[in-house]
C-alpha positions as CSV (number, residue, x, y, z in Angstrom):
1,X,116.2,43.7,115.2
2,X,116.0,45.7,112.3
3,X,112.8,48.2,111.7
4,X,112.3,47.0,108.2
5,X,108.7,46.5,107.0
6,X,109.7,42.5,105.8
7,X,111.6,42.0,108.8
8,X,108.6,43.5,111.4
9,X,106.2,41.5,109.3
10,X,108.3,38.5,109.8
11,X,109.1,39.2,113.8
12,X,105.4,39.1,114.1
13,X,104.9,36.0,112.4
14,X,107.4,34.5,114.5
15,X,106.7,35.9,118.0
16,X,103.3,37.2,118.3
17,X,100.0,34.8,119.1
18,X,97.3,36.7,117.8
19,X,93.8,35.9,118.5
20,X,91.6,33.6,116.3
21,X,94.2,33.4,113.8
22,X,94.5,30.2,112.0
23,X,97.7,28.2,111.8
24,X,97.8,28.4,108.1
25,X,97.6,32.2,107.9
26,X,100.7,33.7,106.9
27,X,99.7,37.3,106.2
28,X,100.4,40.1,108.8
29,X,99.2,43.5,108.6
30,X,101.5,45.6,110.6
31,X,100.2,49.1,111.2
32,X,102.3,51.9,112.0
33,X,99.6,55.0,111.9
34,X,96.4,56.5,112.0
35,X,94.3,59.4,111.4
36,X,90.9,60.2,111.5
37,X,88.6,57.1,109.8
38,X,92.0,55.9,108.3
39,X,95.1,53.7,109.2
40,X,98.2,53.2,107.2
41,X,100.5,49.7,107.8
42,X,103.7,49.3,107.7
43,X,104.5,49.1,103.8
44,X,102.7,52.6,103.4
45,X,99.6,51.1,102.3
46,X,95.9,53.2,103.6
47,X,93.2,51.5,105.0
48,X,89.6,53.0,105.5
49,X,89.0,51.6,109.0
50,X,85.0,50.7,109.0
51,X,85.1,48.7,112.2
52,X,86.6,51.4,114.3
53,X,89.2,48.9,115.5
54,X,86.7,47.2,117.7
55,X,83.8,49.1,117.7
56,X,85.9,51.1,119.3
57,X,87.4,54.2,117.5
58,X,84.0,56.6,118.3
59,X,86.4,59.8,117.6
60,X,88.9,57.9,115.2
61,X,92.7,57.8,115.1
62,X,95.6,60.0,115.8
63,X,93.4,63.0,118.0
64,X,96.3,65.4,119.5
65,X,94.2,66.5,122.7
66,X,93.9,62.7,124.0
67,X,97.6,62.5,123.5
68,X,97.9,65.5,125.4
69,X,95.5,64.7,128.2
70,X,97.9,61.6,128.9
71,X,101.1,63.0,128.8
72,X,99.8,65.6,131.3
73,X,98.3,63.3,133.7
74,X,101.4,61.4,133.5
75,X,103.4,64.3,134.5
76,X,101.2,64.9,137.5
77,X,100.5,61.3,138.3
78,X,101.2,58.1,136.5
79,X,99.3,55.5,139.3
80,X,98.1,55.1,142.4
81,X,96.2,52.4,143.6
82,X,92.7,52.9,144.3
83,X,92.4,49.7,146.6
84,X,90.5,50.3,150.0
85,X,90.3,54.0,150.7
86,X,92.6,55.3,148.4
87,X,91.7,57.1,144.9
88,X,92.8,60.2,142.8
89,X,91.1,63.0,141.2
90,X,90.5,61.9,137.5
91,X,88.6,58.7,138.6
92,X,86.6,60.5,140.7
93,X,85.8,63.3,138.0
94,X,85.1,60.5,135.6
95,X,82.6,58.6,137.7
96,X,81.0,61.6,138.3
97,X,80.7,62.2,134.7
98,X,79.2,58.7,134.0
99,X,76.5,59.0,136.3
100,X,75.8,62.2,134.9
101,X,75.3,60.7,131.7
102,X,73.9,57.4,132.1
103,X,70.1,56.3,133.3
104,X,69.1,57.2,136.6
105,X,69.2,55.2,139.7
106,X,72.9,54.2,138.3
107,X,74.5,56.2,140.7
108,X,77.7,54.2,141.3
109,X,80.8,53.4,139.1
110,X,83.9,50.2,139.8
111,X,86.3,50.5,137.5
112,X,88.3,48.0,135.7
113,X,90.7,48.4,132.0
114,X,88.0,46.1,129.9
115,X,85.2,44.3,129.1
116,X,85.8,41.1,129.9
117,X,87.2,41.9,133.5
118,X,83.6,44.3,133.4
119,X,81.8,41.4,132.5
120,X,83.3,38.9,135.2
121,X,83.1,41.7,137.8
122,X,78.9,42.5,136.8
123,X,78.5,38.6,137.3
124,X,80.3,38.2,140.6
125,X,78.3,41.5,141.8
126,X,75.0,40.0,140.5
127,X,75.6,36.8,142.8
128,X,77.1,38.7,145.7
129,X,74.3,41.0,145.8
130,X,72.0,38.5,146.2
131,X,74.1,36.4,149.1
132,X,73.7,40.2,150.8
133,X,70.6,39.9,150.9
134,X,69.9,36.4,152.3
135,X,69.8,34.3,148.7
136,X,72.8,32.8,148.2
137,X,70.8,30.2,146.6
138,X,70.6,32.9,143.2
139,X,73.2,31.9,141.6
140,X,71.8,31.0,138.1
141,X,72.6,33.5,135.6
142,X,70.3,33.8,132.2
143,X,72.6,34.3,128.8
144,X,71.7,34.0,125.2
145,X,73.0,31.9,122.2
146,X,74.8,33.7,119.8
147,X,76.1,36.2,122.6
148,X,79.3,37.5,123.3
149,X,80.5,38.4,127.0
150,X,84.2,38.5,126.5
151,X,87.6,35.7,127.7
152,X,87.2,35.6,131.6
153,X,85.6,32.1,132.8
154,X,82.5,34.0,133.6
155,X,82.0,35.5,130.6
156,X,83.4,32.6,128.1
157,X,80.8,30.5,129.8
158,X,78.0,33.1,128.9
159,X,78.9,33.2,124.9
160,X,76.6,31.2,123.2
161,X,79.6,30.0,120.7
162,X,80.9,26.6,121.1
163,X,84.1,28.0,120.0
164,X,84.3,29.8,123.1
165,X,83.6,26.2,125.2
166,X,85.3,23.8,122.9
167,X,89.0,23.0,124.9
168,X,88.8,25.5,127.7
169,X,85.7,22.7,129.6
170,X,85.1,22.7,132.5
171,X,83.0,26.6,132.2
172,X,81.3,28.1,135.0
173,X,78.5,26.0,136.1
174,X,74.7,27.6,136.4
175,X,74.3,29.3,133.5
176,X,71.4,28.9,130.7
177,X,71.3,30.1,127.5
178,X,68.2,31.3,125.8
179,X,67.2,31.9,122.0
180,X,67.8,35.4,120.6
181,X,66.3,38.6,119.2
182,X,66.8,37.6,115.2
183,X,63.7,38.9,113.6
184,X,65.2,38.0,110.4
185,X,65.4,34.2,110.8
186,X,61.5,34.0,111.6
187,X,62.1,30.3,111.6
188,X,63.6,30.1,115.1
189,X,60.1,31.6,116.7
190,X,58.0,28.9,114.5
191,X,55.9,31.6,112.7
192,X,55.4,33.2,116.2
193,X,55.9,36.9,116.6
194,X,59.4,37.2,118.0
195,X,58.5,38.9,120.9
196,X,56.2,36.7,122.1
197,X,58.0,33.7,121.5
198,X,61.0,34.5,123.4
199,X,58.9,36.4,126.3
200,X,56.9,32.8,127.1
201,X,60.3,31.5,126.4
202,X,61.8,33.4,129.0
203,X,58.7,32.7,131.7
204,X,58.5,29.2,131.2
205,X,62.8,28.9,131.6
206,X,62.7,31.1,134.9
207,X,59.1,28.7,136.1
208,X,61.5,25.9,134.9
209,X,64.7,26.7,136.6
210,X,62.6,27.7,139.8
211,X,63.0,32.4,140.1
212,X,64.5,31.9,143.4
213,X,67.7,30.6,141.7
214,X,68.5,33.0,139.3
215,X,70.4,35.7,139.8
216,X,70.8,37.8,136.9
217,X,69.7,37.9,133.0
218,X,73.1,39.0,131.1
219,X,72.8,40.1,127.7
220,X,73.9,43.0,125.0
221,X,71.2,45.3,123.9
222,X,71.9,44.5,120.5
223,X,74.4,41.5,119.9
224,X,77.6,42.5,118.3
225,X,79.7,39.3,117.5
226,X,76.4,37.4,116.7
227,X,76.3,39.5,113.8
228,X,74.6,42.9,115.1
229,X,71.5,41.5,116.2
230,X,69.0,44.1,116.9
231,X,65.9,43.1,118.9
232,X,62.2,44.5,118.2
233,X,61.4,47.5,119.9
234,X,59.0,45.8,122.5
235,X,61.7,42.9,123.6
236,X,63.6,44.7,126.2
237,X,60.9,46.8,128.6
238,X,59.0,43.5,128.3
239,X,61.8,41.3,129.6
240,X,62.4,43.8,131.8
241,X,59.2,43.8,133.5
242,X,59.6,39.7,133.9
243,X,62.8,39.9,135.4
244,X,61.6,42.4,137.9
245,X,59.0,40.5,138.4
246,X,61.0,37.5,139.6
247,X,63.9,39.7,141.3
248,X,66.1,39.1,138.9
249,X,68.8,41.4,138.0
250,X,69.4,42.6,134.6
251,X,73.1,43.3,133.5
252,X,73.5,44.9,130.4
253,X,76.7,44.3,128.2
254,X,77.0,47.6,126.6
255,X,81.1,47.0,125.8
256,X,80.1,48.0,122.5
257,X,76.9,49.6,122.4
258,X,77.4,52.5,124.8
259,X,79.0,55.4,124.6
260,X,77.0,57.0,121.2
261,X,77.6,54.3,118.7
262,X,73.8,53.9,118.9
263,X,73.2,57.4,118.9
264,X,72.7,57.5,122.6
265,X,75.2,57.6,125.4
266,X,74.4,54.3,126.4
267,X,72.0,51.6,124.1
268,X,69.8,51.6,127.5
269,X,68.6,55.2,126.6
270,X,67.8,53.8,123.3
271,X,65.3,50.7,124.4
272,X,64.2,52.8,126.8
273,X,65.0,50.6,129.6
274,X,67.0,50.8,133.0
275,X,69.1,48.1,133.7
276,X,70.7,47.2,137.2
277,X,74.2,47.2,136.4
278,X,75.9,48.8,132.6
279,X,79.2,47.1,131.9
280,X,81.0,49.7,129.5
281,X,85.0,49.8,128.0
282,X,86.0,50.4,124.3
283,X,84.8,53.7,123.6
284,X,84.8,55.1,126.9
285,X,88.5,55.9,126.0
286,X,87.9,55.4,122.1
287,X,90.4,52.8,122.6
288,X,93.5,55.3,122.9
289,X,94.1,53.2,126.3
290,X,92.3,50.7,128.2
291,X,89.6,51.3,130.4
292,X,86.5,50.0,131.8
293,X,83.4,51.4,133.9
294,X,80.6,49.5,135.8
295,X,77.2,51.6,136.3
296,X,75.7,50.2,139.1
297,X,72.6,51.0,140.2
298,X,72.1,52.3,143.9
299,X,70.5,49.2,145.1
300,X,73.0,47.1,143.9
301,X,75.8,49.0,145.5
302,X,74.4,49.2,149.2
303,X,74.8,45.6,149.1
304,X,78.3,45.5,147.6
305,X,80.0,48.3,150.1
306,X,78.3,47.3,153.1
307,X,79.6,45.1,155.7
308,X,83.7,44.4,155.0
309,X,83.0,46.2,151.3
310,X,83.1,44.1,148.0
311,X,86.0,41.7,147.9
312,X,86.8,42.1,144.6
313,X,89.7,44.5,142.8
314,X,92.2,44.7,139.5
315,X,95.9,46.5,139.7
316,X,94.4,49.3,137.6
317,X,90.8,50.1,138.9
318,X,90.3,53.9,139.0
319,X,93.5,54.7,136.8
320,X,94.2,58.2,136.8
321,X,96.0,58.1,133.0
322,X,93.2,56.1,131.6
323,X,90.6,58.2,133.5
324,X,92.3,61.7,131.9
325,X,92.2,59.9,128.4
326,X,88.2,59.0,129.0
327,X,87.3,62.5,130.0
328,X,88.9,63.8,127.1
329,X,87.3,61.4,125.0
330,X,84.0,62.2,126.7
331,X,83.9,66.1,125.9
332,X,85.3,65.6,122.2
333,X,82.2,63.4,121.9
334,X,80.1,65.8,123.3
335,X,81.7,69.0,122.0
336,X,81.7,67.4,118.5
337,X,77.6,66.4,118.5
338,X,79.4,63.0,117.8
339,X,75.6,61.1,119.3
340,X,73.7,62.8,116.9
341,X,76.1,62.4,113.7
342,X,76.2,58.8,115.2
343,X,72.7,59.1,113.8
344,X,73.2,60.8,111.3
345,X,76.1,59.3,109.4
346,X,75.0,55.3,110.0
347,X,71.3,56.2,108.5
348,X,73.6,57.8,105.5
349,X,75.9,54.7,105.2
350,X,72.7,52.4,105.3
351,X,71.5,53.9,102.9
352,X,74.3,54.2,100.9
353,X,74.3,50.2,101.6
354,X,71.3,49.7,100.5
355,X,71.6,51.2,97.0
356,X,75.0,49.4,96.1
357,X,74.0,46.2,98.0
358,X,70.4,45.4,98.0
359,X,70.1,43.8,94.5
360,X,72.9,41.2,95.2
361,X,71.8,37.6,95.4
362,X,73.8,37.1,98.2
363,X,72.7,39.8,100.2
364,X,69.8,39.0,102.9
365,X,68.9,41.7,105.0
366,X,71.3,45.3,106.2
367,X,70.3,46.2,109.4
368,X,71.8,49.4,111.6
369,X,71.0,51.3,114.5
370,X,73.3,54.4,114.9
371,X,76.8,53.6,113.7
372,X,76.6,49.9,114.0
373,X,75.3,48.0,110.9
374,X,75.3,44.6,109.5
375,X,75.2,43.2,105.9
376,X,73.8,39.5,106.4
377,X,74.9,37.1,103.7
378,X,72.9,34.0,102.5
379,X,72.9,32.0,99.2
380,X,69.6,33.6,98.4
381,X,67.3,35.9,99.2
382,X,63.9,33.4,99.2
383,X,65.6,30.5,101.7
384,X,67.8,33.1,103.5
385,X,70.5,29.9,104.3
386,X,73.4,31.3,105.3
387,X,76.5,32.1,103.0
388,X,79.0,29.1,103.0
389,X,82.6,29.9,104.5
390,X,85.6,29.2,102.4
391,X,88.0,30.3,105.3
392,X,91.0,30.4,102.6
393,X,89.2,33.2,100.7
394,X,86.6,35.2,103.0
395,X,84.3,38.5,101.5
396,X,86.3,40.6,104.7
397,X,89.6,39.6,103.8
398,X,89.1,40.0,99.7
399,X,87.6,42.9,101.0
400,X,90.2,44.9,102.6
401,X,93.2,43.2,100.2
402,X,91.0,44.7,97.0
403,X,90.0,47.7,98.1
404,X,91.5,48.9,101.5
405,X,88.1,48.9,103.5
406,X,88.3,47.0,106.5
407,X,84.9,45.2,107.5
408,X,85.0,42.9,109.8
409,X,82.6,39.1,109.4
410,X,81.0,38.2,112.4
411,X,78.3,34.9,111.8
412,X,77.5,35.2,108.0
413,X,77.0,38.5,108.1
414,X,79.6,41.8,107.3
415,X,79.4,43.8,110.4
416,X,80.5,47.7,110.3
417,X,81.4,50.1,113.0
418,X,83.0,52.7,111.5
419,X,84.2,55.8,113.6
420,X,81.2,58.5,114.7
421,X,83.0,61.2,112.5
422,X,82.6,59.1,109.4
423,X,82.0,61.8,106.5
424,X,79.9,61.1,103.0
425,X,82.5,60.4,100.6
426,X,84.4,57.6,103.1
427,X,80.5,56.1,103.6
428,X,80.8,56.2,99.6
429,X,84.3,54.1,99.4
430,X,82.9,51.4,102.2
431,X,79.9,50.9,99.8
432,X,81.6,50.8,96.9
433,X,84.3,48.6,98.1
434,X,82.1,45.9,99.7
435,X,80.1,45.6,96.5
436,X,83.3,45.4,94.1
437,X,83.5,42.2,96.2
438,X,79.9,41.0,96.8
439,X,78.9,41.5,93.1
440,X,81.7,38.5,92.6
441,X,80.3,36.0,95.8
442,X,78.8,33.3,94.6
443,X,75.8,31.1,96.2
444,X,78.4,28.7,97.2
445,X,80.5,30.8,98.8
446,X,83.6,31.1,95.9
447,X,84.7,34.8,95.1
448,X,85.1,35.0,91.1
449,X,88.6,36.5,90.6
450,X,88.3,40.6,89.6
451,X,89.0,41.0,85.8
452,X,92.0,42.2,84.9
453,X,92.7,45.8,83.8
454,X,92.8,46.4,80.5
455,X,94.1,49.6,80.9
């Protein structure tokens, strides 16, 4: 085929299945480059990349030395399997690095090349551990609505979207979903602190279900897809004290969260909590090839290797390409004081948010921890009920057609997740695009069409 931009655009109408992407959609946005916070397409046209991919770009696009930390490894050693006692040098270099770097007690590291295999492999541990040890009756696991685990069985039958149920029925059996951290919809806890409410929530579910059949508790530290979600300080050390209570373990889904979007290595550091297993992908490579890590804590892992070993593997655990590319990643991040510009930068784009955003009808609340913020829409700001959805014209879409910022929408709300190394004058453009847009979003959902230039 021909390279053309029209006749790529067309190929990829004609041959690609993308994800989510309605039947009536005909627009493609091919890209072709990127550099630093920005991304070019195939017609030549600039984008100012505010979700970092997805939530994944922590050093942004087109860095030389990760390139170079590939072709190198290649050179030296493209794969080798790291089934039963085999390995190389760059997995074990990077596992070491991880356990530097995360909570203690999280001494051990299985590999896989994403978050969904993470999240299937964290469950099948949580269940296994506990057949180890004499329960094989745990084998409840405790999810959330509004959560987000991935597209393996496992973890499609965690999400608490129906989207994620609807035609792929029969999920994985035992699995329970609870009500979420969402301080801002105080209507969900019945004019009950949060905390509270979803603590005797929690007690009376696990009393319920009977704490000898429960496995695990699996959950993000702050929900991404459910529109950035960020619970009050005192939710997670008092869950975990419940769960620990019960012997329950707690697996936290950190696919997006970890890695200094939060301003920490990983969002456990930030709630100040430890969990017993840390599923972890996306920016551990700053998506430049795919990867995925496991932390597992010490307890966990004398269960899983002893005996015949855990029966469980994928083609690419452990491999040495993607391992070089993570290290790299992993000192450019630390080298660059990308955790504390993380900080930094987000509290500058929130506030930057805030001042273009805050008096818009339509805007409800902008919340942010690190680099990860959300703009929550509603039709006003006393009932707080959600923004309507006209799929045929969306605020992201208008967004990133009008102005070149890409945001991405995630349940009525505008979630960002720009690249650690954002600078001032890009946090500028995002705010200034988004309102351009949001100043025009009416109650009902309709965009009013820009007025023409007169110039």
């Amino acid at each position: 085929m021909t390279s053309t931009p029209d006749a790529l655009v067309a190929a990829d109408r004609a041959r690609i299945i993308h994800p989510y992407l309605p039947a009536s959609a005909e627009e493609r946005v091919v890209m072709t480059e990127g550099s630093g916070c920005r991304v070019t397409d195939v017609h030549g046209r600039s984008y100012l990349d505010a979700t970092g991919g997805l939530w994944l770009a922590q050093i942004g696009h087109g860095r030389a030395e990760v390139a170079q930390a590939a072709q190198e490894q290649m050179s030296r050693l493209e794969y080798f399997t790291s089934f039963w006692e085999f390995s190389n040098d760059r997995a074990v270099e990077l596992a070491c690095r991880l356990t530097e770097l995360g909570p203690d007690g999280l001494g051990h590291v299985y590999f896989t090349s994403g978050g969904s295999e993470g999240n299937e492999a964290a469950l099948k541990m949580a269940r296994y551990y506990h057949h180890r040890r004499g329960e094989p009756e745990r084998t409840w696991i405790l999810a959330r609505h509004k959560a987000y685990h991935g597209v393996g069985y496992g973890g499609s039958s965690a999400n608490g979207f129906p989207l994620y149920h609807e035609g792929f029925a029969p999920m994985v059996p035992h699995i329970s979903h609870l009500t979420p951290p969402w301080p801002y919809r105080s209507e969900l806890y019945g004019g009950e602190d949060p905390t509270d409410f979803l603590i005797r929530e929690l007690e009376e579910r696990i009393a319920e279900m009977g704490p000898g059949r429960i496995a695990a508790m699996l959950a993000e530290p702050i929900m991404g897809v459910g529109g950035m979600l960020v619970p009050p300080d005192d939710y997670w050390p008092r869950v975990r004290e419940v769960l620990d209570r019960h012997g329950i373990l707690l697996i936290f889904d950190e696919v997006v969260t970890a890695y200094g979007r939060t301003g920490s290595w990983f969002a456990a550091q930030h709630f100040g909590v430890t969990p017993d297993i840390i599923v972890t992908a996306k920016g551990l490579t700053s998506g430049y090839i795919p990867l995925g890590a496991l932390l597992v804590g010490d307890h966990v892992a004398e269960q899983l290797t002893a005996g015949d070993g855990f029966p469980m593997g994928y083609t690419y655990n452990g491999h040495p390409v993607a391992a070089a590319v993570a290290l790299e990643n992993l000192r450019i991040i630390e080298r660059e004081g990308l955790l504390a510009r993380a900080v930094e930068a987000g509290a500058g784009l929130h506030a930057g948010l805030e001042a273009a955003l805050g008096d818009l009808p339509v805007v409800g609340e902008i919340r942010s921890v690190g680099m990860m913020l959300a703009v929550e829409l509603v039709t006003d700001k006393e009932s707080r009920t959600p923004l309507p959805v006209r799929p045929e014209r969306m605020p992201h879409d208008v967004i990133r057609r009008e102005t070149g910022v890409i945001v991405r929408d995630a349940a009525h709300s505008l979630v960002l997740s720009p690249p650690l190394i954002l600078d001032p004058a890009e946090a500028k453009e995002i705010a200034a695009g988004m309102r351009t847009v949001l100043e025009r979003t009416r109650a009902d959902g309709e965009i009013v069409e820009a007025a023409a230039s007169t110039a």
